[in-house]
N, C-alpha and C positions, 0 to 999 in steps of 0.2 A: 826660551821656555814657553810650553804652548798654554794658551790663554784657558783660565779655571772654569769658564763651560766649554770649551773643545776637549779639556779635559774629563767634562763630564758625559759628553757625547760620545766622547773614543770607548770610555770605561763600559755604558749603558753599551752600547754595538759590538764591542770588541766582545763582553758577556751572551750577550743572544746569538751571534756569531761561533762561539766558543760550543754552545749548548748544539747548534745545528750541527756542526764539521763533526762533534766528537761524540760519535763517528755516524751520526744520519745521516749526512752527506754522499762523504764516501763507501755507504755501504748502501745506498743508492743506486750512483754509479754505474758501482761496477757487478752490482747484482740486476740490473738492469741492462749491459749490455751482453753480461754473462749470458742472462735469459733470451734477448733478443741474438744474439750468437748462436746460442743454440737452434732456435727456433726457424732460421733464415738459411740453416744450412752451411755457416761459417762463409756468412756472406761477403764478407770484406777480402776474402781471399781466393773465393769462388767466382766472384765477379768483379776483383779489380779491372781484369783488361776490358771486359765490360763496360765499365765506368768510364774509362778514357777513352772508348768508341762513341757512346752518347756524348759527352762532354761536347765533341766536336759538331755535331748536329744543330741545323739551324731551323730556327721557329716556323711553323707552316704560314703564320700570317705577317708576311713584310709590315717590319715596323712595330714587331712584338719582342718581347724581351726573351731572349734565348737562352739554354741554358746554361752556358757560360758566364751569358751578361747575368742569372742570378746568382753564377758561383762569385762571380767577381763582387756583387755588391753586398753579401751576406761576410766574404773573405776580406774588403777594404778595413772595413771597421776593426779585426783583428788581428791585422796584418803590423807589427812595426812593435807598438805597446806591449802585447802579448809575448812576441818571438822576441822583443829583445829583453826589454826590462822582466818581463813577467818568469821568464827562464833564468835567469841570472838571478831575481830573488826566490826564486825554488832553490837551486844550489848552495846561496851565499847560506840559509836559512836549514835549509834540509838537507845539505849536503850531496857529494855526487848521487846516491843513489836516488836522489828528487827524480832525475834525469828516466830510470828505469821505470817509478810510477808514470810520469807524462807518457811514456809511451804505451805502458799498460792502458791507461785513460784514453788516449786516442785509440789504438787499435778496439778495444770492448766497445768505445764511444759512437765507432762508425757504423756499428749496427742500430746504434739508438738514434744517429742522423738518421738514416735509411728511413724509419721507421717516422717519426716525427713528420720528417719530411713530406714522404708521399701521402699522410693523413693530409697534410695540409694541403696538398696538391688534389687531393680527392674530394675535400670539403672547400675549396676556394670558391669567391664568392665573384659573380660577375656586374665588371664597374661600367657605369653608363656609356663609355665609348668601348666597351665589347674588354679590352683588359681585365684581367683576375686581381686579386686582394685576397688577404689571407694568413691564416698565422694560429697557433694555440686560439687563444679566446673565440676564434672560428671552429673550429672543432670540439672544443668544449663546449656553444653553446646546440650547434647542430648537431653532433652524433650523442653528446652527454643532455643535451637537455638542461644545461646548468647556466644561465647569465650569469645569475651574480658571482660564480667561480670564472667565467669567460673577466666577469669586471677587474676581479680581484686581481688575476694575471695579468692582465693589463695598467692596471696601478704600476702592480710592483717592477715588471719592465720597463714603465716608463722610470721608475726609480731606481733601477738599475742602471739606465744608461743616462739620464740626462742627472742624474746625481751621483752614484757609486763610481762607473765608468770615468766618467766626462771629470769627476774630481779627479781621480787617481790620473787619467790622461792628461791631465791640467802640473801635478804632482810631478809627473815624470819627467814630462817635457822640461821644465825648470830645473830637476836635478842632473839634468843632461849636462848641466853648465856648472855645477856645482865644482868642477876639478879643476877650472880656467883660473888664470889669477889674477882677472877682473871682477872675481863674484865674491860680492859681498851682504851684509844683513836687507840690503834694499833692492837687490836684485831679484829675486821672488817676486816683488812687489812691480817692478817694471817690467817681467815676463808674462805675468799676470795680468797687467793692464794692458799689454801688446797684444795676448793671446785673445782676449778677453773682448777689444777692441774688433779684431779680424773675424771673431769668431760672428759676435752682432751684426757685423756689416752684410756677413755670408747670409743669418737666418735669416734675418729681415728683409732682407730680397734685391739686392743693392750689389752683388758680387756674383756673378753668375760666372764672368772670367777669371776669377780668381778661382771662383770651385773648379772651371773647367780645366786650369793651367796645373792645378795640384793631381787634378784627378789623370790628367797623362804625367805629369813627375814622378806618381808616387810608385804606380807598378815598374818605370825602368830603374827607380830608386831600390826597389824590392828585388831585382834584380838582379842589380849592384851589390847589393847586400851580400846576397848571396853566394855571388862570383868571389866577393873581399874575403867573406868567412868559409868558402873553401879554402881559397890560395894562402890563407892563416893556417889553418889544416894540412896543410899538403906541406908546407914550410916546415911545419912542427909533426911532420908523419908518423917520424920515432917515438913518440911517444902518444900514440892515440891506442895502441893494446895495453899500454899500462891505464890510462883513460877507463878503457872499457872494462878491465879488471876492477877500477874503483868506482864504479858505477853497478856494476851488479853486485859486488862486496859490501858496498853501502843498500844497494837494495833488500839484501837478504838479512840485517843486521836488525833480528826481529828483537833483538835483547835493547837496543836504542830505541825501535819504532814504539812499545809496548814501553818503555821507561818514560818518554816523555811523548806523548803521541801527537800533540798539535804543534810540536815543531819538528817533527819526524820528518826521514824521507817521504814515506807513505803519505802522508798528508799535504807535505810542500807540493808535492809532485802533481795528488789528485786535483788540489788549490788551482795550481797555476797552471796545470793541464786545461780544467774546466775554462780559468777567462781566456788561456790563449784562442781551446779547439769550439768551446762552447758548448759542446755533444750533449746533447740531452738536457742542455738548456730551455728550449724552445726558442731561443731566439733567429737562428737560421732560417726554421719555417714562416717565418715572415718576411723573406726575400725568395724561397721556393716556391712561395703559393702564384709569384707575379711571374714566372716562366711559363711559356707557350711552348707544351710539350704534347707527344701524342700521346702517350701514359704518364700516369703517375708516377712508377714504377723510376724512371729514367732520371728524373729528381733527387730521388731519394736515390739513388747511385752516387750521382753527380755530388749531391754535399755529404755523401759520403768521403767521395775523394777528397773534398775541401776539409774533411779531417784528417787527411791525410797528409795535406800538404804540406798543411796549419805546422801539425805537430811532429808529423815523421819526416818530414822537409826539414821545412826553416828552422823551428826551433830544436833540432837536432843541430843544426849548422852553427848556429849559436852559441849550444853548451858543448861540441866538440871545440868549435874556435876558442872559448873561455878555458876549458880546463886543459886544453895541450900548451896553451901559455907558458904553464909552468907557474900562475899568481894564483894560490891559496883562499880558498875564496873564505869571506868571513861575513860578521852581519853586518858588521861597520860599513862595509862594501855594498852591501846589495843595493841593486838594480841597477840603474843606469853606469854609473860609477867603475862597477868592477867588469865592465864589459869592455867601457874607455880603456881602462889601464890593462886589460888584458889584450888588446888588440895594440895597445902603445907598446908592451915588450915585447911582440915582435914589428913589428910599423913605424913606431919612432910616433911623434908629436899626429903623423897623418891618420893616428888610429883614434883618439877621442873628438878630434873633430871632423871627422867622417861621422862618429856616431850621431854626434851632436847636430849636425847638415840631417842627416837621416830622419833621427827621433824630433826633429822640428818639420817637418813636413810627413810623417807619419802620425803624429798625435796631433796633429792640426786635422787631416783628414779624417783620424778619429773620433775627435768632437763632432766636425760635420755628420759623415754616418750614422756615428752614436743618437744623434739628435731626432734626422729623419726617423728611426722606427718608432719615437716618440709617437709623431702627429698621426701613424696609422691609430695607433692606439688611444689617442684621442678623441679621434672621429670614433670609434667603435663602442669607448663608453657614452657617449653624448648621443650613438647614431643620428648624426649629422655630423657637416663640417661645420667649425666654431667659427666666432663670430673674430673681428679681425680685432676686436679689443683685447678677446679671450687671449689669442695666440698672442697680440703683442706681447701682453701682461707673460706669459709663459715663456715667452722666448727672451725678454728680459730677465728673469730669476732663471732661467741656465744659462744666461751670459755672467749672471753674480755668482752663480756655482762654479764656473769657468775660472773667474777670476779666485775666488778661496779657494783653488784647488792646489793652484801656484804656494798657498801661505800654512797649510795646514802640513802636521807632519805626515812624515811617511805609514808608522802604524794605524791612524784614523782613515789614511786615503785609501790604504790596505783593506781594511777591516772593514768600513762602509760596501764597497766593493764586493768583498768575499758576503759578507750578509746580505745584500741584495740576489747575487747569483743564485745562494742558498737556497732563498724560498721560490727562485722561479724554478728551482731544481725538485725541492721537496713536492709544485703545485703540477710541474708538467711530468715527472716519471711518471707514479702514480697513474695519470689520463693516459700516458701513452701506452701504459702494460694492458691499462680496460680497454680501450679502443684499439689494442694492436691488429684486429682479428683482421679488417679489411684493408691493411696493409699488409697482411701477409698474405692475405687471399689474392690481392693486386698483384704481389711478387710473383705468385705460384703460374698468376695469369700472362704475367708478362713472359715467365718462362717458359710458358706454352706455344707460346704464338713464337717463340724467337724459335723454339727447337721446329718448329713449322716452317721456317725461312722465314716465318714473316718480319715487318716492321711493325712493334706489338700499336694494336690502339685499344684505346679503354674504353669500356662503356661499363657504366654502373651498374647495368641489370645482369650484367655479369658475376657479379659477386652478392646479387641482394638486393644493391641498391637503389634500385630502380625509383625516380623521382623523387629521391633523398639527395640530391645534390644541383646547383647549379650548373654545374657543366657534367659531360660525361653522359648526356641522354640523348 
């Protein structure tokens, strides 16, 4: 039974949460990618192979971060959490048709990367050894003119991930073990303290081979993953058209969406769309603005694709492998749990402890990532770096957040989470619809120089901006 103020904390969250999702959120969204869709020319489709041509390009100055290197550090952090649990509680919760909104969300969503993105990549800011920096709160205070809206987004991201996130990652990780018949009332408590333990030794600066050993595990992990939940798929073939039949049957079943809407398809779907793909978050462009690209333009491609991957990849892989099982998925089930046992009826015992190997070196690497975009946003409210007392004292209280994440239930660790996202969603569309104009003016320019043979390169005074930006002059 959860303790009489977490039960007052779930109540007050899971309320203001409630009031955002139904339906500001999702009418957000996907009126925001709808717009930026339109506006781009059906960019997602127009210039996928595009996207995977950049992708491959490497930075002009050896020993600068690539575009790759930002797809991959923006994609670690929701990589594993997202794609497994995050998808499996859409389903269990929303049923198959969850499966049909994630997709809508990702496909509208990679206009609204696009768009974020290359902002951030046009407004980056230059760091004393010549590297970029960058993110929302940069762009909203240089192109908007707005700090204290640049401060406010920066709070709440940091609250997003070093409390919303970093709980629920803390939350998942534990209930990975929940179907072992070792796990009992005190086992939370010593995943918690183990997690909790590795997670301190990382921040505080003491584990550098440890970050380094997870950080090559985790992509051949992801890998793996991927390989296991086709050959699940391809096992279970015969039944992946009947799959797809209850996935767009649930999706069109406006008479259930419109009956109970916060636990609809529609909503599970846009929910767990958003923490997997992130689209229109703003939190990508803060791994965008540190790639060494010759346009802006090429970025905002690039995590494009990484909505792509996120969401039309893996966490497809996911919920075809869960629902061709043939295991019904329920709420009792959701997240970690119904993933295990749907890969145990066809796998035997080798399917929940694969998951459980998986989501323990996935949601460990998540905390870490989760963390780092903190300390950008630290420095940005303080403008300065903090003093070493500041950061201890901070990196202690998300090591205790780490550990309550492990002991708290699942709708608090849910709900914190989803409220957090909300308002980075509510504070960054909004700035990205006013400020789109020199992102699409960028596009228009990238497409210019490409139809020219060239290799597009940016300069500001090209679009306006001439001495409104740190780089690009």
């Amino acid at each position: 039974m959860m303790n009489p103020i977490l039960t007052a904390i779930n109540h007050i969250v899971n309320t203001i949460s409630g009031f955002l999702y139904d339906p500001w959120v999702p009418v957000l969204l996907l009126a925001a990618g709808l717009y930026f869709t339109v506006r781009t020319g059906l960019i997602q489709f127009r210039l996928f192979g595009e996207s995977i041509r950049v992708v491959t390009e490497k930075p002009a100055e050896k020993g600068s971060i690539s575009s790759f290197g930002a797809l991959m550090v923006s994609t670690a952090s929701r990589v594993g959490t997202g794609n497994i649990v995050g998808v499996s509680t859409a389903i269990c919760v929303g049923g198959y048709g969850a499966v049909f909104w994630m997709w809508v969300t990702a496909i509208l969503g990679g206009a609204s990367a696009f768009i974020e993105s290359t902002l951030a990549q046009i407004y980056k800011k230059r760091d004393k050894d010549g590297t970029s920096y960058g993110g929302p709160s940069y762009y909203i205070e240089t192109a908007l003119k707005q700090r204290w809206l640049g401060i406010i987004f920066a709070v709440v991201l940091i609250c997003t991930y070093a409390i919303g996130y970093n709980l629920l990652a803390s939350y998942n990780l534990q209930s990975a073990f929940s179907g072992f018949s070792f796990y009992g009332k005190s086992t939370p408590l010593m995943i918690g303290a183990i997690l909790a333990v590795l997670f301190a030794v990382c921040i505080l600066g003491g584990a550098k081979r440890l970050t380094n050993i997870t950080g090559v595990l985790v992509p051949v992990m992801g890998v793996i993953y991927i390989l296991v939940a086709l050959a699940v798929i391809v096992i279970n073939i015969k039944l992946i058209p009947s799959v797809f039949g209850e996935i767009f049957a649930g999706a069109f079943d406006f008479k259930a969406i419109f009956g109970g809407f916060a636990g609809s398809a529609m909503m599970q779907g846009i929910k767990r769309g958003l923490y997997s793909n992130e689209a229109g978050m703003g939190s990508a462009p803060n791994a965008a603005a540190t790639a060494d690209v010759s346009h802006p333009a090429k970025q905002g491609l690039v995590q494009m694709l990484s909505v792509f991957i996120d969401t039309l990849l893996i966490c497809s892989a996911t919920a075809l492998m869960c629902l061709s099982s043939g295991l019904v998925p329920t709420e009792e089930l959701q997240g970690a749990p119904y993933v295990q046992q749907s890969m145990a009826m066809t796998l035997g015992s080798f399917g929940p402890i694969f998951i459980a190997v998986s989501m323990s070196l996935f949601a460990f690497t998540t905390l870490i990532g989760n963390y780092y975009y903190c300390e950008g946003c630290i420095k940005y409210i303080l403008k300065r770096s903090p003093s070493k007392a500041f950061m201890t004292v901070f990196r202690l209280i998300a090591t205790a957040i780490v550990f309550v994440g492990a002991l708290v239930s699942a709708g608090l660790a849910w709900d914190t989470a989803d409220l957090f996202q909300a308002i980075m969603v509510v504070i960054n569309i909004p700035v990205i619809v006013i400020l789109g104009k020199p992102a699409l003016d960028a596009l228009k320019d990238y497409m210019r120089q490409r139809k020219a043979g060239k290799d597009p390169v940016f300069r500001a005074a090209d679009i306006g901006l001439k001495d409104k930006t740190d780089f690009w002059n």
